[in-house]
C-alpha positions in Angstrom: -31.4 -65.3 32.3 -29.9 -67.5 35.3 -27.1 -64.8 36.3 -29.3 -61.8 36.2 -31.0 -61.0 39.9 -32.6 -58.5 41.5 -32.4 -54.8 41.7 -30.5 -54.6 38.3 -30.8 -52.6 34.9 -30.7 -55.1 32.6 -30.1 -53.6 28.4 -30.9 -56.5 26.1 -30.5 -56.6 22.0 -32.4 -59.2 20.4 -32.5 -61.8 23.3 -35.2 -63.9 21.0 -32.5 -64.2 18.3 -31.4 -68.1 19.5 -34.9 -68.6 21.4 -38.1 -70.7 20.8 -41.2 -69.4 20.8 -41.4 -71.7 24.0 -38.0 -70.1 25.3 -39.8 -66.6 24.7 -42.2 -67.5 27.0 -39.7 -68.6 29.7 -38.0 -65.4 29.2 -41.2 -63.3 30.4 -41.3 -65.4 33.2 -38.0 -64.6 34.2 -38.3 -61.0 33.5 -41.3 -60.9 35.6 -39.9 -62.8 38.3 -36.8 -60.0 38.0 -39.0 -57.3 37.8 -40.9 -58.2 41.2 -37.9 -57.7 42.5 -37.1 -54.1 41.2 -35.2 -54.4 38.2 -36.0 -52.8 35.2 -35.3 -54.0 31.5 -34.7 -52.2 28.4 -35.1 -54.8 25.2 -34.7 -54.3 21.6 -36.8 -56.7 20.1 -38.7 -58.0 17.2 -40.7 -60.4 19.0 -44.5 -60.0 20.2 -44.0 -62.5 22.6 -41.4 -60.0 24.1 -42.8 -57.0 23.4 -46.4 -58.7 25.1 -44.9 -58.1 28.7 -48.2 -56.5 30.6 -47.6 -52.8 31.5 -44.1 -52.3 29.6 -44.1 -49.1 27.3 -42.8 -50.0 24.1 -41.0 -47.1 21.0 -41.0 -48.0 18.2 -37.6 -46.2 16.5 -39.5 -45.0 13.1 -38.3 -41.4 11.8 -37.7 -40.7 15.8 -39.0 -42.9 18.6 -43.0 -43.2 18.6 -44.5 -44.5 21.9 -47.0 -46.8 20.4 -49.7 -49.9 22.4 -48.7 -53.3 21.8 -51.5 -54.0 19.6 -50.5 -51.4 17.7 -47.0 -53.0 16.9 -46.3 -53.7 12.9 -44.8 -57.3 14.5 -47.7 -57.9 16.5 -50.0 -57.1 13.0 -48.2 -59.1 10.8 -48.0 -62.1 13.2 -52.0 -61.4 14.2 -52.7 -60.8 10.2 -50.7 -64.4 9.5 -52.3 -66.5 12.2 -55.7 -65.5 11.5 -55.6 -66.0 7.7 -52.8 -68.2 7.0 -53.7 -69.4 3.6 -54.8 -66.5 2.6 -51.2 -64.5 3.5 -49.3 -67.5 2.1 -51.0 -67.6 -1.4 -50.5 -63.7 -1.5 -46.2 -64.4 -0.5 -46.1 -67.3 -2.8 -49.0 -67.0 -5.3 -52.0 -70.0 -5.9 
């Protein structure tokens, strides 16, 4: 994220692949910092730490593309499903 600047379209594919949920968080830091300064981003992404960027509109590519909220993410439901009942979604996966 160090060479992008301002004023730029920036197309990213899977940027969280090699990042940390930590590094994730960096990233919307530096998005934000580039988007103050008129740039605009486009991200494919499996991440709801990504996707969690305040005011983005997010598709979701599903038999077409679906404008859908955040919230309403199958990522952000699974990861919101798994951190609220962990035991419970683990003995499900793996059994008792």
């Amino acid at each position: 994220m160090n060479r992008f600047s301002g004023k730029g379209l920036y197309i990213l594919d899977e940027p969280e692949a090699a990042l940390s949920p930590t590094r994730q968080l960096a990233m919307l830091s530096r998005i934000h910092e580039l988007v103050q300064k008129d740039s605009q981003f486009i991200i494919a992404t499996h991440s709801p730490i990504i996707m969690s960027y305040p005011n983005s509109t997010i598709y979701e590519i599903n038999n077409g593309f679906n404008k859908v909220k955040y919230e309403n993410t199958e990522h952000y439901q699974i990861m919101k499903g798994f951190m609220n009942n962990t035991e419970k979604m683990l003995n499900i996966i793996m059994g008792p």
